[in-house]
Backbone as a chain_set.jsonl record, in Angstrom:
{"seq": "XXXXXXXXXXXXXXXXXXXXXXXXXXXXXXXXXXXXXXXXXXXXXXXXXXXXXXXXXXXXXXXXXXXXXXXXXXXXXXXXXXXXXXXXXXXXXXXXXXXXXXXXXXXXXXXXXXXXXXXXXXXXXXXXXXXXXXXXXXXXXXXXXXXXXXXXXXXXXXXXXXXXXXXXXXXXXXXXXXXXXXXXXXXXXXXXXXXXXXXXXXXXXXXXXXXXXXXXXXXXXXX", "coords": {"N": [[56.767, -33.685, -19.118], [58.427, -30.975, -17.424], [60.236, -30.706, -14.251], [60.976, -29.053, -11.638], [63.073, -29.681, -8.783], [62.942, -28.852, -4.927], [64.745, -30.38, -2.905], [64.843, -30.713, 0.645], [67.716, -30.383, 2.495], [67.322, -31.497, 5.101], [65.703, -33.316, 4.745], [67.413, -35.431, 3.473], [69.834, -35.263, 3.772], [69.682, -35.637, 6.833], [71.362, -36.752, 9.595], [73.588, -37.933, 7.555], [73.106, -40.229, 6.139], [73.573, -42.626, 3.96], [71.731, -44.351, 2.698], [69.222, -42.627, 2.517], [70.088, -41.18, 0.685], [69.844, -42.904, -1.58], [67.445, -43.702, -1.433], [66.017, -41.419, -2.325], [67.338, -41.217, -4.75], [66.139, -43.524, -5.922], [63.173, -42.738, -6.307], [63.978, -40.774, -7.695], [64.906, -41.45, -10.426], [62.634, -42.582, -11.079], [60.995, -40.89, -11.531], [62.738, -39.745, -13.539], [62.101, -41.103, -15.894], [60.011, -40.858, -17.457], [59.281, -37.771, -17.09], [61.549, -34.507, -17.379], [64.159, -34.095, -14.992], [64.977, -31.669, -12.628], [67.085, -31.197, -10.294], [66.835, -29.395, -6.72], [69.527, -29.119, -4.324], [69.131, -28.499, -0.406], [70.866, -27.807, 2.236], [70.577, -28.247, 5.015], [70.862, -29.61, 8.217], [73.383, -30.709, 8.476], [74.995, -27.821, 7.346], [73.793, -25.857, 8.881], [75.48, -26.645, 11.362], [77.99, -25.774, 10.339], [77.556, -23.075, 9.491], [77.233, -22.106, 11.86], [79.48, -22.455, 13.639], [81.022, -21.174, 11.776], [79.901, -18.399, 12.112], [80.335, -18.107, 15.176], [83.316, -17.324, 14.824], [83.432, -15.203, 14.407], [82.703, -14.746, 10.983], [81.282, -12.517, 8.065], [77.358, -12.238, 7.278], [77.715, -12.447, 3.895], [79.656, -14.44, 3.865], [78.8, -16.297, 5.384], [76.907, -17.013, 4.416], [78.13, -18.388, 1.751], [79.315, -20.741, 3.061], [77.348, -22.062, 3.673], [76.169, -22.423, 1.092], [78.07, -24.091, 0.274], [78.108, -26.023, 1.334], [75.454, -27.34, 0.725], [76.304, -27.838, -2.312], [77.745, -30.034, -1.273], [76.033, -31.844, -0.538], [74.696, -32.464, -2.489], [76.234, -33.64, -4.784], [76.489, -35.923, -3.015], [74.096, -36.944, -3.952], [74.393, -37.128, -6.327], [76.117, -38.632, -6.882], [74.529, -41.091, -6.263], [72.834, -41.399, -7.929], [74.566, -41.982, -9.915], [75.005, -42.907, -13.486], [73.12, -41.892, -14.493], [72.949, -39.161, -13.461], [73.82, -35.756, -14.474], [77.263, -34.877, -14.483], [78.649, -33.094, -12.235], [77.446, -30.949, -9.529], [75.9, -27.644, -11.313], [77.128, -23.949, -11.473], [75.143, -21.928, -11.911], [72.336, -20.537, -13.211], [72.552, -21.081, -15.898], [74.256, -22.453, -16.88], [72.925, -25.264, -15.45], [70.677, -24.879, -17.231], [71.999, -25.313, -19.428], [73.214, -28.031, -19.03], [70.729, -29.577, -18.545], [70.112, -30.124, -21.426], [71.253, -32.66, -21.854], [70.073, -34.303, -21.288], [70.268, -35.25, -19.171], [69.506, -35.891, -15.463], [69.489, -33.119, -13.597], [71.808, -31.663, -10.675], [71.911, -29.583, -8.545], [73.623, -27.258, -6.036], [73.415, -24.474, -4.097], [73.834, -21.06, -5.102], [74.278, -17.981, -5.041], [74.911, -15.401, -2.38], [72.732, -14.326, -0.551], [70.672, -16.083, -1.385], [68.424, -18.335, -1.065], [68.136, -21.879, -1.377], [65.719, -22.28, -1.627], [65.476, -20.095, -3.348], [66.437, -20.061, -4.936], [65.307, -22.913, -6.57], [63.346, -22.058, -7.37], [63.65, -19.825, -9.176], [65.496, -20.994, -10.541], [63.392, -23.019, -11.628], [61.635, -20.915, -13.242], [63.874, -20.335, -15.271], [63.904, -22.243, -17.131], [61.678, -23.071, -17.799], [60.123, -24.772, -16.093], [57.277, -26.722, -15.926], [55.718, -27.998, -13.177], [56.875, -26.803, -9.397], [58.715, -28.768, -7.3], [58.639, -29.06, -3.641], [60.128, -29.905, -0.767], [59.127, -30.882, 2.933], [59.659, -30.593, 6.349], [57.63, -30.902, 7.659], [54.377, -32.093, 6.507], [52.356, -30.496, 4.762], [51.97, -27.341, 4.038], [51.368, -25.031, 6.78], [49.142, -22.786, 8.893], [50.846, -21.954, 10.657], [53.832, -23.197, 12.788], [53.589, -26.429, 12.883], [54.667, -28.231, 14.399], [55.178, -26.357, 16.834], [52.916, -25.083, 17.663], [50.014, -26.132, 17.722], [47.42, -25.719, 17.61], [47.791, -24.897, 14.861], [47.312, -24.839, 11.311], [46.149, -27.096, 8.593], [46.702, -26.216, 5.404], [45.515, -27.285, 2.484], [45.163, -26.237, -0.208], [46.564, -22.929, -1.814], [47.165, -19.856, -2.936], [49.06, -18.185, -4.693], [49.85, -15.576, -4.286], [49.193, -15.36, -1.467], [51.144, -17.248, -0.261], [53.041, -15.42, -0.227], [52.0, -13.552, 1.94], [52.083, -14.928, 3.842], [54.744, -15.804, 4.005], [56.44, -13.396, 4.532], [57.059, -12.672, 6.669], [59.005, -13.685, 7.651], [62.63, -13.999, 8.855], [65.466, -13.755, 7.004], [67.904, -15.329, 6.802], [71.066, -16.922, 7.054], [71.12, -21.005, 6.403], [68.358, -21.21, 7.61], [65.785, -22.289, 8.793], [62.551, -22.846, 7.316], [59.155, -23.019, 5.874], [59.119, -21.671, 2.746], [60.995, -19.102, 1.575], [61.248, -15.506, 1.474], [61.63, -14.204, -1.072], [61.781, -16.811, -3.122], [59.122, -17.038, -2.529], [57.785, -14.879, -4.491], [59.081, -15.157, -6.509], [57.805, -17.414, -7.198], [55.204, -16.512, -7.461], [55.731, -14.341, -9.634], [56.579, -16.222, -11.839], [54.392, -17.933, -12.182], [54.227, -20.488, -12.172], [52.771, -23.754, -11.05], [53.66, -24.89, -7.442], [54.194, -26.997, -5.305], [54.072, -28.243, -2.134], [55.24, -31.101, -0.006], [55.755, -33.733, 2.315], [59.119, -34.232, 3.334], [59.784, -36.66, 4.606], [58.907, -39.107, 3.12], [60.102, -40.249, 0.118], [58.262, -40.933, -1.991], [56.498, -38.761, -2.157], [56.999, -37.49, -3.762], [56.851, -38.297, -6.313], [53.67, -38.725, -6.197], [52.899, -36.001, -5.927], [53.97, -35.254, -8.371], [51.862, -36.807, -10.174], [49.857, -35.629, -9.888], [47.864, -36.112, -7.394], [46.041, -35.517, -4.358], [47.99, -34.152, -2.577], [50.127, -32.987, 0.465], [50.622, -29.458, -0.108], [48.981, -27.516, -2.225], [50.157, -24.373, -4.321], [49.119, -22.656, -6.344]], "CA": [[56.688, -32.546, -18.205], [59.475, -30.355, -16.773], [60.262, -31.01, -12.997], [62.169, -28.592, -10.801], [62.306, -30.321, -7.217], [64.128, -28.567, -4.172], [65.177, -31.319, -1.687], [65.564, -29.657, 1.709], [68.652, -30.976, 2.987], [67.14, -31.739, 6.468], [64.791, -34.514, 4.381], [67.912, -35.702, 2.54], [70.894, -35.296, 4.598], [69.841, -35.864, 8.216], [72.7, -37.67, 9.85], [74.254, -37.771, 6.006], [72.844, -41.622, 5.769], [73.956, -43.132, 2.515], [69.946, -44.84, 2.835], [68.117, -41.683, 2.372], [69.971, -40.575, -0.849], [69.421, -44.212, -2.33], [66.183, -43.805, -1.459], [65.743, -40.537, -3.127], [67.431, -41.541, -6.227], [65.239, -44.17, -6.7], [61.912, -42.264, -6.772], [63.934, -39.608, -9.281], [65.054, -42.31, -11.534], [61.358, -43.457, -11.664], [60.492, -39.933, -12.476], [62.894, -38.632, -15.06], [61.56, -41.932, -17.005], [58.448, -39.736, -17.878], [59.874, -36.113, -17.215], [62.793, -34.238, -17.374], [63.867, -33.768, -13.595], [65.886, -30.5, -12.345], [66.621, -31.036, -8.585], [68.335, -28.073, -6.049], [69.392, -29.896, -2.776], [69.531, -28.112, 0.538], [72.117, -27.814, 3.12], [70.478, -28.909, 5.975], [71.413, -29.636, 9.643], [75.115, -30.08, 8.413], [74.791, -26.453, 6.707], [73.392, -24.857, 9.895], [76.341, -26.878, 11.841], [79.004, -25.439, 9.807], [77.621, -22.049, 9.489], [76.831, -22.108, 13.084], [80.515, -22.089, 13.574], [81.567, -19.783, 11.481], [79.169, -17.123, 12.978], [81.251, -17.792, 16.296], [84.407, -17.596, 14.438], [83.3, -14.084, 13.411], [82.451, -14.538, 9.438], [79.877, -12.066, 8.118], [76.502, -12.545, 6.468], [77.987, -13.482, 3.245], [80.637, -15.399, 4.393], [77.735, -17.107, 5.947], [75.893, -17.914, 2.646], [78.837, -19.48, 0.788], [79.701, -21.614, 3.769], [75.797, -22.711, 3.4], [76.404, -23.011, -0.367], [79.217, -25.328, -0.471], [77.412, -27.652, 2.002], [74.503, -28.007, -0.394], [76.811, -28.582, -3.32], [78.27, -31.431, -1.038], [74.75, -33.173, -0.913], [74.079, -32.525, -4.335], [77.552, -34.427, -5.135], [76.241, -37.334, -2.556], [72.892, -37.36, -4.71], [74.84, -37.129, -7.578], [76.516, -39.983, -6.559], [73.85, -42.227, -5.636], [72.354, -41.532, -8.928], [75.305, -43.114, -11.309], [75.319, -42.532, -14.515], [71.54, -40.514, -14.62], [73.278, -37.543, -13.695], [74.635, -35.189, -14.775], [78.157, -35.56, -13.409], [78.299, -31.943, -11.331], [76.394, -29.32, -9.948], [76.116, -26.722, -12.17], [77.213, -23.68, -10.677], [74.734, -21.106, -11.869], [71.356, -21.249, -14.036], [72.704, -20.842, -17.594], [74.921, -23.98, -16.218], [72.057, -25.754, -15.498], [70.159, -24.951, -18.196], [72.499, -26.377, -20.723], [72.973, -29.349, -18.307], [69.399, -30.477, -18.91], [69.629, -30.755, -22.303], [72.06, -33.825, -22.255], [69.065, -35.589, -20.993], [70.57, -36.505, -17.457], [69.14, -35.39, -14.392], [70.795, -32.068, -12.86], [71.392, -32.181, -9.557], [72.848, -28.574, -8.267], [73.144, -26.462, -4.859], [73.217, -23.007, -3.402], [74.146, -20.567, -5.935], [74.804, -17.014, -4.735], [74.644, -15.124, -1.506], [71.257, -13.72, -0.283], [69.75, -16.572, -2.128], [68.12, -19.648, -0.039], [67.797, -22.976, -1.928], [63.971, -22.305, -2.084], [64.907, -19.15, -4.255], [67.529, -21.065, -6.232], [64.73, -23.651, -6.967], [62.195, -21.022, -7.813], [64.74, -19.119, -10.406], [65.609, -22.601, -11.761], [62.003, -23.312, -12.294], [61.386, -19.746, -14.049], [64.945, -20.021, -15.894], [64.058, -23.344, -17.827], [60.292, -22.948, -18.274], [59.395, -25.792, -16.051], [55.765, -27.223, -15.535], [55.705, -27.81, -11.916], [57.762, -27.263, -9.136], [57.926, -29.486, -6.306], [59.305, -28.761, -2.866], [60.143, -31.025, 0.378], [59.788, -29.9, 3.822], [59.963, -31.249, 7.613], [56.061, -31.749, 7.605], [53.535, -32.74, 5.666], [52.604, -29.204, 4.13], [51.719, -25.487, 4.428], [50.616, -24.745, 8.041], [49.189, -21.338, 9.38], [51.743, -21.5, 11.857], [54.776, -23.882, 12.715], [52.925, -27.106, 13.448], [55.504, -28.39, 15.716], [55.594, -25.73, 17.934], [51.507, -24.708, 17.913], [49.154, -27.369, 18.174], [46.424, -24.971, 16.588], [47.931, -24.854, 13.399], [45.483, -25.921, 10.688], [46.882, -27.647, 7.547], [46.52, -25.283, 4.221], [45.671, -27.948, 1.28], [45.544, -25.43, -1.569], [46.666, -21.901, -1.621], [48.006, -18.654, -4.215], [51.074, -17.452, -4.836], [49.577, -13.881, -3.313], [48.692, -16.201, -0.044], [51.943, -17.493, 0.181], [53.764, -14.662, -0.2], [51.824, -12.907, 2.711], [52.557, -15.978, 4.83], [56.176, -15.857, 4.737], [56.933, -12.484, 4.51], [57.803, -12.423, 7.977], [60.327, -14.96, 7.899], [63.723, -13.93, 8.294], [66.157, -14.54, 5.384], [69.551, -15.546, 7.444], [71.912, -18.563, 6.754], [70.722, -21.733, 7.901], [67.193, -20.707, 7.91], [64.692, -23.875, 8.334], [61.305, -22.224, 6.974], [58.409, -23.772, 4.426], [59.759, -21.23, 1.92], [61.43, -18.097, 1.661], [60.153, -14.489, 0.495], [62.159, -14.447, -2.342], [61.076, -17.676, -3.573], [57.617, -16.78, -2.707], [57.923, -14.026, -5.117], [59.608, -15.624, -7.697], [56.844, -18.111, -7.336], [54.283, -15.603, -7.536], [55.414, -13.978, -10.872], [56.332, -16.949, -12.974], [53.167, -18.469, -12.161], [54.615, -21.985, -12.406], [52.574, -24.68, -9.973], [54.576, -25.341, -6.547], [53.449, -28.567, -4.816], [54.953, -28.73, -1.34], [54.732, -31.937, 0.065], [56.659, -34.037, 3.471], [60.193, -35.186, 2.452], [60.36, -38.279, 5.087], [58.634, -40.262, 2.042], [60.421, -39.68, -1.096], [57.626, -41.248, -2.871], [55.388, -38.029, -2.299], [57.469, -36.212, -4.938], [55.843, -39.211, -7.623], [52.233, -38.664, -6.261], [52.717, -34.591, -6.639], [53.715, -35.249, -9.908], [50.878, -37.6, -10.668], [48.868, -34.771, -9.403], [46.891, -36.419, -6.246], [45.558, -34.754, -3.726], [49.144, -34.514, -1.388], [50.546, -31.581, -0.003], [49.745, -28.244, -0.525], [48.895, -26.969, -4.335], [50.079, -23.116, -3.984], [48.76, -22.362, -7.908]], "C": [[58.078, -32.23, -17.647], [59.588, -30.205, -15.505], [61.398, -30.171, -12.572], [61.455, -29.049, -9.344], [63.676, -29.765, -6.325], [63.559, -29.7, -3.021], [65.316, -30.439, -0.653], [66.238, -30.787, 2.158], [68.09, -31.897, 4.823], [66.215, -33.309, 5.86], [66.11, -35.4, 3.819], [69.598, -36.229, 3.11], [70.768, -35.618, 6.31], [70.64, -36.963, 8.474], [73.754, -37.867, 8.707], [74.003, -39.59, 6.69], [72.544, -41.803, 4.576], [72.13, -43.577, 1.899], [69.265, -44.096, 2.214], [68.616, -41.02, 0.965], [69.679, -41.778, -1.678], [68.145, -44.076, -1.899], [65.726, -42.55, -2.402], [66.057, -40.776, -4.396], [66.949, -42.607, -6.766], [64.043, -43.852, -7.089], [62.668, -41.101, -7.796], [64.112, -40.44, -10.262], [63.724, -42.524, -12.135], [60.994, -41.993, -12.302], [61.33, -39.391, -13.711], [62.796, -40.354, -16.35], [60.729, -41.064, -18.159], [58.417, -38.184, -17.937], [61.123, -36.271, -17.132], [62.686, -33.386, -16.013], [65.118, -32.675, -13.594], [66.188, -30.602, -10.977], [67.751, -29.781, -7.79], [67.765, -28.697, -4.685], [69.733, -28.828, -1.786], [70.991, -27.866, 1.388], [71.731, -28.477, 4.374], [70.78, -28.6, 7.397], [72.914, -29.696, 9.318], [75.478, -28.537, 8.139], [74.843, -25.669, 8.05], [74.589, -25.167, 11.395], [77.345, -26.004, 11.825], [78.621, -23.673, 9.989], [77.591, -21.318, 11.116], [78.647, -21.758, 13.81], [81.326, -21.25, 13.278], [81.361, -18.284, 12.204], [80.152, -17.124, 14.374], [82.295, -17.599, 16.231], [84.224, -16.102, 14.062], [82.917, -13.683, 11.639], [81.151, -13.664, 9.612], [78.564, -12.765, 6.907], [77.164, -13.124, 5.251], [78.353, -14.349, 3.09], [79.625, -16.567, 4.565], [77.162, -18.339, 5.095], [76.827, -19.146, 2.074], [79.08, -20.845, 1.92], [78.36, -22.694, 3.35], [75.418, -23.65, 1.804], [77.208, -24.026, -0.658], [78.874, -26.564, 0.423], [76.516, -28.54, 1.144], [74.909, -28.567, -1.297], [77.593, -29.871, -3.043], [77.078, -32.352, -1.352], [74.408, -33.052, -1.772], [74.907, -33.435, -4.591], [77.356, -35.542, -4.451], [75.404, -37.658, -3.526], [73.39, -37.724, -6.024], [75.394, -38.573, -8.242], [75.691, -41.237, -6.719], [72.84, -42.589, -6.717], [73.011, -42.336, -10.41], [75.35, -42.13, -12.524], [73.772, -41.723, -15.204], [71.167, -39.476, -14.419], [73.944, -36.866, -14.05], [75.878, -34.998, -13.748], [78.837, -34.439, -12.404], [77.765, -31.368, -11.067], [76.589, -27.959, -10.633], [76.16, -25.666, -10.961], [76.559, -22.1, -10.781], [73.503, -21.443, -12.981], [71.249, -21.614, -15.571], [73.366, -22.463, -17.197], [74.038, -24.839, -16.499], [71.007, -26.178, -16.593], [70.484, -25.875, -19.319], [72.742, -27.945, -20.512], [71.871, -29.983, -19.008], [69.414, -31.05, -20.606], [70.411, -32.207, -23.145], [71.229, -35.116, -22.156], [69.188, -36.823, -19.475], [69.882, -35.61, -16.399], [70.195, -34.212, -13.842], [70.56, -32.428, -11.601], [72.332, -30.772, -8.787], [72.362, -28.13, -6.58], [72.862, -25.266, -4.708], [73.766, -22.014, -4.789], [75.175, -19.048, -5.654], [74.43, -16.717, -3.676], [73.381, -14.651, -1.408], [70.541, -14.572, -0.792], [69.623, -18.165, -1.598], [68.283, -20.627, -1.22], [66.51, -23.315, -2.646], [63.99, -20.889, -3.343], [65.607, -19.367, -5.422], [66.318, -22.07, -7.137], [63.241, -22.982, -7.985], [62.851, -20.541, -9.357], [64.801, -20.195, -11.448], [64.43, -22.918, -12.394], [61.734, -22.323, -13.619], [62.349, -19.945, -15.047], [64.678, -21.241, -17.308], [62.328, -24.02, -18.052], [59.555, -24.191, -18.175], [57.842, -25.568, -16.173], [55.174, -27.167, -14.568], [56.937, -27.829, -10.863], [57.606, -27.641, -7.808], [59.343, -29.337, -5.258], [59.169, -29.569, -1.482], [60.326, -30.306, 1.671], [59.447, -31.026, 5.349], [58.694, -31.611, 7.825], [55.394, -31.719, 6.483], [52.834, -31.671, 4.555], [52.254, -28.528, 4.533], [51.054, -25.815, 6.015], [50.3, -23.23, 8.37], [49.788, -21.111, 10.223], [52.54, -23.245, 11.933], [53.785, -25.196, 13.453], [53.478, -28.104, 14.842], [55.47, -27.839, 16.943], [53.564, -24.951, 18.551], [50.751, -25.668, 17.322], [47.526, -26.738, 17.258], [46.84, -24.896, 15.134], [47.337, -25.657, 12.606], [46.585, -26.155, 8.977], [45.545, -26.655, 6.168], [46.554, -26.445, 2.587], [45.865, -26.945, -0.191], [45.585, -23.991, -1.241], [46.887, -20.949, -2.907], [48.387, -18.398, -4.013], [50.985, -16.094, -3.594], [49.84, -14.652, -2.351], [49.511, -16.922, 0.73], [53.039, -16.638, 0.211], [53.848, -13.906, 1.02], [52.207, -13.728, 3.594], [54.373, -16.302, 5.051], [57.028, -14.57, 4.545], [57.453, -11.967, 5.829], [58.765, -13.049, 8.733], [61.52, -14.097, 7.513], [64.77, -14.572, 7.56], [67.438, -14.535, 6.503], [69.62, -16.872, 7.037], [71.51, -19.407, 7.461], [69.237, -21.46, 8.03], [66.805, -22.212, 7.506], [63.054, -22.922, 8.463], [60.633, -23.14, 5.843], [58.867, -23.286, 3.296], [59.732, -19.987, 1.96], [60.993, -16.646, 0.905], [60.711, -13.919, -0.97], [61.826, -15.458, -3.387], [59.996, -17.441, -3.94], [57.333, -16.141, -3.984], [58.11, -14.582, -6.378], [58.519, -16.7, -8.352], [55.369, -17.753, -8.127], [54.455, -15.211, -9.336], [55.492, -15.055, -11.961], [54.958, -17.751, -13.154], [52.924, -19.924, -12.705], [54.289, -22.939, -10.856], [53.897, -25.056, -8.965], [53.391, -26.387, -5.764], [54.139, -28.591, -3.448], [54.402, -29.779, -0.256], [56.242, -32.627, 1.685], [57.446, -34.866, 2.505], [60.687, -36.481, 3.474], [59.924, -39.11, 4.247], [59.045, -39.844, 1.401], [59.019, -39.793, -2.431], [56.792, -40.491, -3.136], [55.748, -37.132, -3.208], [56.802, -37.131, -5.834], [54.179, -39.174, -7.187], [51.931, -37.11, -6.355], [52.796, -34.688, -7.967], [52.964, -35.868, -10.275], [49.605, -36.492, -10.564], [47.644, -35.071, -8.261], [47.095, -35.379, -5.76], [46.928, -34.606, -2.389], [49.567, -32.931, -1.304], [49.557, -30.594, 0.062], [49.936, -27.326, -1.381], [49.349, -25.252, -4.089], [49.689, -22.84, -5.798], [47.451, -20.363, -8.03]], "O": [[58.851, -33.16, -17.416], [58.854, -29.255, -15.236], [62.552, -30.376, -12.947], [60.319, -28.978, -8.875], [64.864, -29.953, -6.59], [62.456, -29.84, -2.492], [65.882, -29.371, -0.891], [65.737, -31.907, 2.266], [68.707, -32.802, 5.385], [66.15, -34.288, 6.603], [65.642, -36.528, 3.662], [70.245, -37.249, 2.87], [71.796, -35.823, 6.955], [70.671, -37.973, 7.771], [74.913, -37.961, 9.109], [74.701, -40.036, 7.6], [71.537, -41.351, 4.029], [71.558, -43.135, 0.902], [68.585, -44.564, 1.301], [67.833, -40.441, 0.212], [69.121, -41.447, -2.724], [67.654, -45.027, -2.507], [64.968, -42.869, -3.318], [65.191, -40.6, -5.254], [67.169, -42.838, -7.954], [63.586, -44.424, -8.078], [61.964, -40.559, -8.647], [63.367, -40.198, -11.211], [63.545, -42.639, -13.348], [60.72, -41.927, -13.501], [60.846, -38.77, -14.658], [63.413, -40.472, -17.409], [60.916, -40.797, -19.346], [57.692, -37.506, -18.665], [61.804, -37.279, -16.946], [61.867, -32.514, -15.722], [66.065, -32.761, -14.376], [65.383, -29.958, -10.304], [68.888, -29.415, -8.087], [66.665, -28.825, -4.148], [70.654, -28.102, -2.163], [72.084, -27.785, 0.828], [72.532, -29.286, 4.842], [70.942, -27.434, 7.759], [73.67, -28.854, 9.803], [76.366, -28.08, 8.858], [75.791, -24.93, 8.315], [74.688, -24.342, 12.304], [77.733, -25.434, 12.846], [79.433, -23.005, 10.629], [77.908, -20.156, 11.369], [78.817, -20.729, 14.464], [82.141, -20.651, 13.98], [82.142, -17.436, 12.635], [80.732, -16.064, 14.611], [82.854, -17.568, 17.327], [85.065, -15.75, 13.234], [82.881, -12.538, 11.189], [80.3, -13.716, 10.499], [78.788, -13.541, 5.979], [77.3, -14.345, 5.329], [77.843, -15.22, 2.384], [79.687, -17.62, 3.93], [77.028, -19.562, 5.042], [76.542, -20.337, 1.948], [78.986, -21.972, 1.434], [78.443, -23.816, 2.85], [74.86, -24.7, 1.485], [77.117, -24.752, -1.648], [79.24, -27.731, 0.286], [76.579, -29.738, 0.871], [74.412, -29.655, -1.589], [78.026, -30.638, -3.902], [77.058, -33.303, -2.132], [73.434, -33.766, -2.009], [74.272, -34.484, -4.7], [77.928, -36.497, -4.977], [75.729, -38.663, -4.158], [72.829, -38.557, -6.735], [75.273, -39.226, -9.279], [76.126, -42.266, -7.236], [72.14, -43.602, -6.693], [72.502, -42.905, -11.376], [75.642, -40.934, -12.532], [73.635, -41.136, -16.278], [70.146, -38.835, -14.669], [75.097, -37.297, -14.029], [75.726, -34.956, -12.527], [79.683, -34.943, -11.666], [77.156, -30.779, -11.96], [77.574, -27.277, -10.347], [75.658, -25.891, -9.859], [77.029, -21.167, -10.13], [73.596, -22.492, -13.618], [70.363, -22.158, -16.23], [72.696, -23.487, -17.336], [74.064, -25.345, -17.622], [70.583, -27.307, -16.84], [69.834, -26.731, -19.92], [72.587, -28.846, -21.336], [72.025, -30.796, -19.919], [68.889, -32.098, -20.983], [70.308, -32.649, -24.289], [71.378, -36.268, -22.563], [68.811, -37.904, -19.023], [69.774, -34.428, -16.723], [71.409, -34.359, -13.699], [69.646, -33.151, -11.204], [73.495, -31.038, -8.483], [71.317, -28.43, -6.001], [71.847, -24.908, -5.304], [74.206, -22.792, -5.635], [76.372, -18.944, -5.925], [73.497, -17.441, -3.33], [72.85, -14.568, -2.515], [69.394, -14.132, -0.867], [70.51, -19.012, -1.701], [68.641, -20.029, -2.235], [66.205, -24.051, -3.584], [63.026, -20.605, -4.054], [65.418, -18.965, -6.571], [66.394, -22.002, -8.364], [62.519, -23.399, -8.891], [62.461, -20.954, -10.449], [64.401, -20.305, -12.607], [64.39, -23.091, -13.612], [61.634, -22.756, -14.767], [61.788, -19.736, -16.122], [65.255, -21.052, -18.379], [61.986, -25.157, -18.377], [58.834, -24.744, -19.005], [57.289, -24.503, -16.449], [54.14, -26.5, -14.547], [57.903, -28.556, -11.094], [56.72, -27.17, -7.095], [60.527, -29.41, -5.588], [58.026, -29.862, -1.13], [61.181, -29.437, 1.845], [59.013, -32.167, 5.195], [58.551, -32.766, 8.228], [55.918, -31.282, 5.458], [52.788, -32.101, 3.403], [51.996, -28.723, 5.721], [50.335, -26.786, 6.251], [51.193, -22.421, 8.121], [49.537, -20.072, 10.834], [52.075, -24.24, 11.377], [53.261, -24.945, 14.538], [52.899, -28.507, 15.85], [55.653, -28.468, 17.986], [53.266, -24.482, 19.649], [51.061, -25.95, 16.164], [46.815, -27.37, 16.477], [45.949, -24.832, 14.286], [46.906, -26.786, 12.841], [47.476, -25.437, 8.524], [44.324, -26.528, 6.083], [47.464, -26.373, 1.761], [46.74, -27.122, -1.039], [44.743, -23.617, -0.424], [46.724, -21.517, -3.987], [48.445, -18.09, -2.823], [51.638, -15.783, -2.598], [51.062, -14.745, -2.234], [49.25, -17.302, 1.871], [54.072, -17.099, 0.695], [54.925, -13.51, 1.465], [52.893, -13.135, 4.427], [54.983, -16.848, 5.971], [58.246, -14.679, 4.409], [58.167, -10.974, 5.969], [59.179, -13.004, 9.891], [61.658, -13.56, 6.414], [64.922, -15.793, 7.515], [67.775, -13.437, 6.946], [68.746, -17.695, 6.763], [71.365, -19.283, 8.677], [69.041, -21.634, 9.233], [67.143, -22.975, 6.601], [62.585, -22.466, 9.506], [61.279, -23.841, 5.064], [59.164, -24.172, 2.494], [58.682, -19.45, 2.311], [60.433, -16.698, -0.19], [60.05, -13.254, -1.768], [61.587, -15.043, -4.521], [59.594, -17.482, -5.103], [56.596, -16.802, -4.716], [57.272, -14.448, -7.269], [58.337, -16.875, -9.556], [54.71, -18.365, -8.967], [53.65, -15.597, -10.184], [54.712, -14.999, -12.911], [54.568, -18.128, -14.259], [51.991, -20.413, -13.341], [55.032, -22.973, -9.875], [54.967, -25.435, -9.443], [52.16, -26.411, -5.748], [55.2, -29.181, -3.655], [53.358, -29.54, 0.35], [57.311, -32.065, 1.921], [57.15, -35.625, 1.582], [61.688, -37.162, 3.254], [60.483, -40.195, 4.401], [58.779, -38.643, 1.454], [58.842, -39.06, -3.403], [56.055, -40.787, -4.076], [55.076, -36.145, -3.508], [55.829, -36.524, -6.281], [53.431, -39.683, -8.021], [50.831, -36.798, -6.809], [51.901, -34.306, -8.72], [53.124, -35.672, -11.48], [48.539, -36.636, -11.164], [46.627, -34.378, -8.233], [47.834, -34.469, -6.134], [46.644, -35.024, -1.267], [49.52, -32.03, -2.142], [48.334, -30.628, 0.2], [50.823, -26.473, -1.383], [48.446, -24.796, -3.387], [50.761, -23.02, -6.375], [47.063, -19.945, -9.12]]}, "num_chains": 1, "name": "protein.A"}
């Protein structure tokens, strides 16, 4: 099976502890045994640091993005790291890149790509571009909520959904740099037409990316 998995940097990078990418690259190792893994890492709380800065420094919107982009391609380059010789040894820096990456048989491991384009729509594209199977996505809770579960106490956990169903659900999310959302309406979209399974599942365990791909019941199936 073909695996595109976006890391969100906030599961991956919080504090940038060496721990949490050795922990991640041991549940991908176990998976690209059995698949071929594609991963697109976040940016994170460093990301939203840095861009956070800039914005007071005056940079505009794009400006914004790349700042966002070259954070991600740092934690891709930690992951990259922490993986050895099972990855491929940069992030590619666009999907044809990527593409040809995979077929060396090492794990890719890329970031942000172009402006206007989150991590979740990078991971989406990547999925569509290389005719994965499923693609599996990490986020600050456990999965889909009808509302931010942190901040509303009513929010009811969404085990399986459709592409339509997630499209209408984050279409009211704004797209700015730095954005911490379940996933973006671009993504959504992209999600929507290739019609390639998304799995999104909590990234404080790494191990819930090997029980999405096993196909348990984790998460929430958007198909």
């Amino acid at each position: 099976m073909k695996i595109v998995i976006k890391i969100g940097g906030s599961a991956i990078a919080q504090g940038l502890d060496a721990g949490r990418f050795r922990a991640y690259a041991a549940v991908l190792r176990r998976l690209a045994k059995d698949h071929t893994v594609l991963i697109v890492v976040g940016g994170g709380t460093p990301a939203r640091e840095y861009i956070g800065v800039a914005k007071e420094l005056g940079a505009n919107n794009s400006i914004l993005d790349y700042v966002g982009i070259g954070v991600s391609r740092l934690n891709a380059r930690l992951l990259i790291s922490a993986l050895g010789e099972l990855a491929y040894p940069q992030p590619p820096h666009d999907y044809e890149e990527a593409g040809l990456a995979m077929y060396t048989g090492k794990i890719v491991v890329m970031g942000g790509v172009e402006p206007g384009q989150t991590t979740d729509a990078v991971a989406a594209i990547l999925a569509e571009y290389v005719h994965a199977d499923l693609l599996l996505r990490t986020t600050s809770v456990d999965a889909v909520y009808t509302a931010d579960p942190k901040l509303d106490k009513s929010a009811k956990r969404i085990p399986r959904m459709t592409a339509e169903e997630l499209v209408t659900l984050v279409t009211k999310i704004e797209m700015t740099a730095g954005a911490n959302n379940i996933f973006d309406p671009l993504g959504a979209q992209i999600v929507k037409r290739s019609r390639i399974p998304l799995v999104v599942v909590g990234g404080a365990d790494p191990q819930n990316l090997v029980a999405a791909a096993e196909g348990k019941p984790i998460g929430t199936l958007i198909k």
